[in-house]
GUFI-902343 format. One line per field, with one value per residue: x negated, y, z of N, C-alpha, C in turn; chain; residue number from 1. Coordinates in steps of 0.001 Angstrom, whole numbers, plus 500000, padded with zeros to 6 digits. Example, Ala and Ser with C-alpha at 12.3 -4.5 7.8 and 13.67 -1.06 7.14 Angstrom:
<atoms>
n_px c(486810  487150)
n_py c(494310  497750)
n_pz c(507800  507080)
ca_px c(487700  486330)
ca_py c(495500  498940)
ca_pz c(507800  507140)
c_px c(486800  487100)
c_py c(496700  500030)
c_pz c(507800  507870)
chain c(A  A)
resi c(1  2)
</atoms>
This chain:
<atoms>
n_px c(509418  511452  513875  513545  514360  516808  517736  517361  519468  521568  522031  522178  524451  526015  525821  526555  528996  530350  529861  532017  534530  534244  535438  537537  538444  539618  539784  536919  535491  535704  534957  532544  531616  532449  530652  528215  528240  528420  525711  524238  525020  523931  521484  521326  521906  522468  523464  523857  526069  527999  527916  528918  531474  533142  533282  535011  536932  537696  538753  540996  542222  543054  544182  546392  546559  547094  547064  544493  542698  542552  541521  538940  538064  537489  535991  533667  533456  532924  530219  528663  528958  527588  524809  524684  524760  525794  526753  527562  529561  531307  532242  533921  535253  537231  538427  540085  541947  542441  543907  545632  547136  548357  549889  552261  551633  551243  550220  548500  546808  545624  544820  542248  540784  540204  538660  536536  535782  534136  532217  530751  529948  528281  526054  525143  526116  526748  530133  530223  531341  532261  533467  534856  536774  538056  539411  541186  543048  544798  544515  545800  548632  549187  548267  550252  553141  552989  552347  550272  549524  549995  548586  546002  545860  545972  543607  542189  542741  541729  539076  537828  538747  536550  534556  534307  533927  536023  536940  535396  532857  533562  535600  537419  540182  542596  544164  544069)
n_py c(755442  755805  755061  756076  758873  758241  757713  760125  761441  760518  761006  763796  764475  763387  765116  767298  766421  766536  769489  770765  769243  771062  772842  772892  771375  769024  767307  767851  766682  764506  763179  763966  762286  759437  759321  759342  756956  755113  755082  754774  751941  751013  750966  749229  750095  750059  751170  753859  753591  752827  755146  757024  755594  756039  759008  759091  757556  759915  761777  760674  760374  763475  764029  762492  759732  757265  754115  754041  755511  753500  750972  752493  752767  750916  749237  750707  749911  747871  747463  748778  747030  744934  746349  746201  749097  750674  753548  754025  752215  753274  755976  754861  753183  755393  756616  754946  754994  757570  756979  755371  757239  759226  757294  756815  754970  755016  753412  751838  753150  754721  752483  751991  753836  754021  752134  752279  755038  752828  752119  753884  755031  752729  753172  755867  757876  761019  763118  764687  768581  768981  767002  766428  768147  767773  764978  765689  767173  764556  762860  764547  765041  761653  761210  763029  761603  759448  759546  760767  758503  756250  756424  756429  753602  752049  752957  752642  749499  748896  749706  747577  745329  745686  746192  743524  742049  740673  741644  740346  741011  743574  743877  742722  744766  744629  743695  745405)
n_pz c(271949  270666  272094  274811  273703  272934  275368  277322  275333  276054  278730  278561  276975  278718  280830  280051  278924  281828  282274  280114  281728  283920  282774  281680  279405  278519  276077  274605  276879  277291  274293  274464  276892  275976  273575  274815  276731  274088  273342  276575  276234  274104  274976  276892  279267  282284  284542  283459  281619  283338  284677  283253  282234  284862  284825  282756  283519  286148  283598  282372  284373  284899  282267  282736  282672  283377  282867  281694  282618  285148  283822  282931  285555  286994  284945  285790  288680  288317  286837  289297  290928  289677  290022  292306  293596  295830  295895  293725  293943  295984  295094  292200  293834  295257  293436  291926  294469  294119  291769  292545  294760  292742  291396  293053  295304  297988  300537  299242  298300  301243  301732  299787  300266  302862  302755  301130  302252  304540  302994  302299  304756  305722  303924  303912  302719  301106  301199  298648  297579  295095  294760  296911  296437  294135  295265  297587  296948  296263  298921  300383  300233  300319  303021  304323  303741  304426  307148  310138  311319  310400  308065  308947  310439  308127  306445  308425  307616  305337  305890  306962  305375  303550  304797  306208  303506  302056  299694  297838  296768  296511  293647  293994  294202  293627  296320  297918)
ca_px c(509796  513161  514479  513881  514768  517725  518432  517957  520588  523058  522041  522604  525875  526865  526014  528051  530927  530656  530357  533010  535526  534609  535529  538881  538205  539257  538889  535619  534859  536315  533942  530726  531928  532232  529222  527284  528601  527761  523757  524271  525215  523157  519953  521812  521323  524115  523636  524442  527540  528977  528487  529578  532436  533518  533453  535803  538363  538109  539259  541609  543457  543004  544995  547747  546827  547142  546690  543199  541897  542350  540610  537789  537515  537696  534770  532909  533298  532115  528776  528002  528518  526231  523570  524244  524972  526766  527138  528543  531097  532085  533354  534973  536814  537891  539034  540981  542387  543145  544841  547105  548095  549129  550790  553419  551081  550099  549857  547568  545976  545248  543500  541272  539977  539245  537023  535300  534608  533290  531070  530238  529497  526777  524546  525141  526753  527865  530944  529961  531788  533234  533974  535934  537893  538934  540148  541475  544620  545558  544614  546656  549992  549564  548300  551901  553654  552353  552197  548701  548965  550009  547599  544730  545615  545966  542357  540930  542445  540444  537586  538133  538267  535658  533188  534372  533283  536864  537059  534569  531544  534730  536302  539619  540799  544057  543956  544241)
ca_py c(756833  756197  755002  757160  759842  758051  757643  761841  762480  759958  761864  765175  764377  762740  766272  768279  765992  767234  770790  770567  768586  771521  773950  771933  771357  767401  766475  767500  765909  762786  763032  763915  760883  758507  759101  758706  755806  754545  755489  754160  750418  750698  751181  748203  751058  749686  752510  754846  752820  752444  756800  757532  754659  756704  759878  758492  757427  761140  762843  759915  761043  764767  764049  762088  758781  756114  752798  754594  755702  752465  750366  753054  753088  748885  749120  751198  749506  746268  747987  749307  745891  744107  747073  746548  750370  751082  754722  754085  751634  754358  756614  753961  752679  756690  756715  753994  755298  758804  756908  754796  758168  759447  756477  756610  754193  755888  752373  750984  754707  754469  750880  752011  755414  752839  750841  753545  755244  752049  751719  755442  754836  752732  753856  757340  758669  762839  763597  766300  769466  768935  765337  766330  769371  766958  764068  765938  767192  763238  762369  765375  764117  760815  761771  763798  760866  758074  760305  760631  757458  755297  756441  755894  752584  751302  753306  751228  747727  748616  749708  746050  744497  745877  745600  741636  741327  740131  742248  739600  742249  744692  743350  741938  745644  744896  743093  746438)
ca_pz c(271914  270454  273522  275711  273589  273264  276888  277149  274612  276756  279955  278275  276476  280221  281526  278474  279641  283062  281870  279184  282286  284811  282117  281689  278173  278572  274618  274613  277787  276515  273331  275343  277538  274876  272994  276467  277088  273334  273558  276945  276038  272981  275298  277977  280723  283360  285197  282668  281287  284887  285883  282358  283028  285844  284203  281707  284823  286037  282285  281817  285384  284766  281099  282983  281108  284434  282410  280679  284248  286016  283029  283294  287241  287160  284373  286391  289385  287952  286701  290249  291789  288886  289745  294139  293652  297283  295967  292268  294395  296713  294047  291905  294537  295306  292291  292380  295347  293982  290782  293474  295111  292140  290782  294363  296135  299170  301038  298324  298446  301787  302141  299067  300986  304307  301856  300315  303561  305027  302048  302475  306195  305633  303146  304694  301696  301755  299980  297424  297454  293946  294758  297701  296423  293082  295587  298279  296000  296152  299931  300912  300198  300975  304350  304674  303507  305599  308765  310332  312662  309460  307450  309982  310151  306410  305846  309027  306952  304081  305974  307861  304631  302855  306118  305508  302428  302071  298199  297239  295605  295786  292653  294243  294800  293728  296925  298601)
c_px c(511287  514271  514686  514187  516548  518371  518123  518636  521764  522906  522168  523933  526539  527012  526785  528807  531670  530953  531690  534416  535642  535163  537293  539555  538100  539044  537734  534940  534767  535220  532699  530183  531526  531046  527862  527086  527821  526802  523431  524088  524199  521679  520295  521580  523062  524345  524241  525626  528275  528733  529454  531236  533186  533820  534634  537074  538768  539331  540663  542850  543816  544209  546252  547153  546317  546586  545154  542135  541147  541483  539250  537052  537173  536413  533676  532258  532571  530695  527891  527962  527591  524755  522959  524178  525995  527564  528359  529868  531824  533144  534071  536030  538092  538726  540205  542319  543173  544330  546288  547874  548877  549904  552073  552573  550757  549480  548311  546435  544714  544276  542176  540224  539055  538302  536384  534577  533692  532095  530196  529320  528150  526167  524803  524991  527779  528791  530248  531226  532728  534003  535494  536992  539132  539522  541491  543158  545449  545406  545611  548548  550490  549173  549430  553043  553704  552626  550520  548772  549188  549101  546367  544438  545774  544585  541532  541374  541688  539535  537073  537861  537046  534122  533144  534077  534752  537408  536320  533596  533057  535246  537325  540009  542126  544406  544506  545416)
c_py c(756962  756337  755934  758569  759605  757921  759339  762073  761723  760700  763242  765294  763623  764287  767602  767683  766284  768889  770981  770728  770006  772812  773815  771685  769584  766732  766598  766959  764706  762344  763246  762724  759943  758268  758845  757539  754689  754620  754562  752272  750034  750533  750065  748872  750806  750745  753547  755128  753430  753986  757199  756893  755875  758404  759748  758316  758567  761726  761990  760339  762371  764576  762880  760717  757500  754694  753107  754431  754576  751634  750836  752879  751411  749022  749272  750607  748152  746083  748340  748141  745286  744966  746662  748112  750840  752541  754737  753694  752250  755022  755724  753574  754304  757035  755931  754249  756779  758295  756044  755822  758749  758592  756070  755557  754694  754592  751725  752066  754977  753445  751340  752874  754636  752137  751701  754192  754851  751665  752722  755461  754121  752791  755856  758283  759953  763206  765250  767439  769009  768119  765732  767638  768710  765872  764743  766422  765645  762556  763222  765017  763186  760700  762078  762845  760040  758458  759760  759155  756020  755253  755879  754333  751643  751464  752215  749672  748392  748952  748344  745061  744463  745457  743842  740800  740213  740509  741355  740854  743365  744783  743143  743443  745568  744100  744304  747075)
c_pz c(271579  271568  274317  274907  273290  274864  277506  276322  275440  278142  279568  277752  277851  280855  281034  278910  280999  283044  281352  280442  283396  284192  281514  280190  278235  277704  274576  275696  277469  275461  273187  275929  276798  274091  273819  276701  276151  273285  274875  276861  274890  273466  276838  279247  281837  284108  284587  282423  282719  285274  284605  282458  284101  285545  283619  282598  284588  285065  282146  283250  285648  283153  281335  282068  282466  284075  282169  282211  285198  285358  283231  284539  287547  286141  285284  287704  289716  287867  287748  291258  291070  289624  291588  294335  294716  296839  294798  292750  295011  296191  293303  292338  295087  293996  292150  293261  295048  292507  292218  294121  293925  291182  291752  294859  296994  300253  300777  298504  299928  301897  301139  299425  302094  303586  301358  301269  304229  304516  302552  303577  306197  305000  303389  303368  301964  300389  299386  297673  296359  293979  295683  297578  295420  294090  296698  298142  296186  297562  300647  301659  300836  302107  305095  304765  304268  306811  309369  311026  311273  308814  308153  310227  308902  306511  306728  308251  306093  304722  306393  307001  303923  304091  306038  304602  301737  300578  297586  296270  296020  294396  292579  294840  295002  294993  297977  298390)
chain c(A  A  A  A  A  A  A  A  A  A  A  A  A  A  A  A  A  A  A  A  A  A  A  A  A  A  A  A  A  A  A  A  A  A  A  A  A  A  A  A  A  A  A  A  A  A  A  A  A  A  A  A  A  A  A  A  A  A  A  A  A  A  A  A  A  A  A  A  A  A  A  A  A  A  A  A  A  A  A  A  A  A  A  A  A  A  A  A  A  A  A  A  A  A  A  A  A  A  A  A  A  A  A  A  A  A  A  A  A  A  A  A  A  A  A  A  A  A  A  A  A  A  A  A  A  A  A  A  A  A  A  A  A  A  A  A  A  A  A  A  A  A  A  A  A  A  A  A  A  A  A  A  A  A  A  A  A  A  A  A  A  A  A  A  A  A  A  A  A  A  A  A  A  A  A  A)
resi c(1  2  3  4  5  6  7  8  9  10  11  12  13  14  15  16  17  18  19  20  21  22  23  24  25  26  27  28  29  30  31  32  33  34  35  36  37  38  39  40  41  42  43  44  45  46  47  48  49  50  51  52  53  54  55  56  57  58  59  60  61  62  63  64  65  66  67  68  69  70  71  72  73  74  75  76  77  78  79  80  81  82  83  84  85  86  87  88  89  90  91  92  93  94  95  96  97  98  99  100  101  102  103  104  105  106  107  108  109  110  111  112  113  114  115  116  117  118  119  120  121  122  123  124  125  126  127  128  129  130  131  132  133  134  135  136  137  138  139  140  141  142  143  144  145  146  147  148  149  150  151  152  153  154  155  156  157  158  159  160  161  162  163  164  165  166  167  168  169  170  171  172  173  174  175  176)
</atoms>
């Protein structure tokens, strides 16, 4: 009984951190996050770790904090290859991809979008509404930047690599 009433207070303090983040209240997202995370690991729920993980990216690139983000989105990403989670890896690597646009990478930005799509592509994964209004601010740009015919082809190498299995699990991002 403990358990699982512990694993509903880390799925309710995961869903307070989503509230909290869409309310743009990022300390308390941060401290909904965190305590998620801890209940999480305390109950070895990889799944949990690795959305909360990802959560944690988000707040950490919404509060400007680049080094925080990437640690988070690289956690996360690790958890969703241990689990074979096609979907968890999707977003991770979007993430990834939205911290490289806003770190001046649009190159790196690009290849990470082509691998995420390709992931996307086959397990016939639908960008979310929310998902794609929060990334779309950071593909925008580097879209503009690149020029459409550059961009198009960076996104097909990462979709090229990632279809290759050439990220090894998608781990070697910096690769991208």
């Amino acid at each position: 009984v403990e358990a699982e009433e512990a694993a509903f207070a880390a799925q309710a303090l995961d869903t307070l951190a989503g509230i909290a983040f869409s309310q743009a209240n990022l300390p308390l997202a941060r401290r909904y996050a965190l305590e998620a995370r801890k209940l999480g690991e305390e109950l070895h729920d990889t799944w949990r770790v690795s959305t909360v993980e990802h959560r944690l990216g988000v707040i950490a690139l919404a509060e400007d904090r680049p080094k925080e983000a990437r640690n988070w989105f690289a956690a996360s990403l690790h958890g969703w290859v241990v689990l074979g989670d096609k979907n968890g890896i999707v977003q991770a690597l979007e993430g990834l991809a939205a911290l490289a646009a806003r770190d001046g990478q649009p190159e790196r930005a690009a290849r990470l979008w082509g691998a995420a799509g390709s992931v996307r592509r086959v397990v016939g994964a639908v960008v979310e509404d929310e998902q794609r209004l929060g990334y779309d601010r950071y593909i925008k740009p580097v879209r503009t930047r690149l020029r459409e015919r550059l961009f198009a082809a960076l996104t097909q190498q990462g979709a090229e690599m990632a279809a290759g299995q050439r990220l090894v699990a998608y781990e070697r991002v910096d690769e991208l």
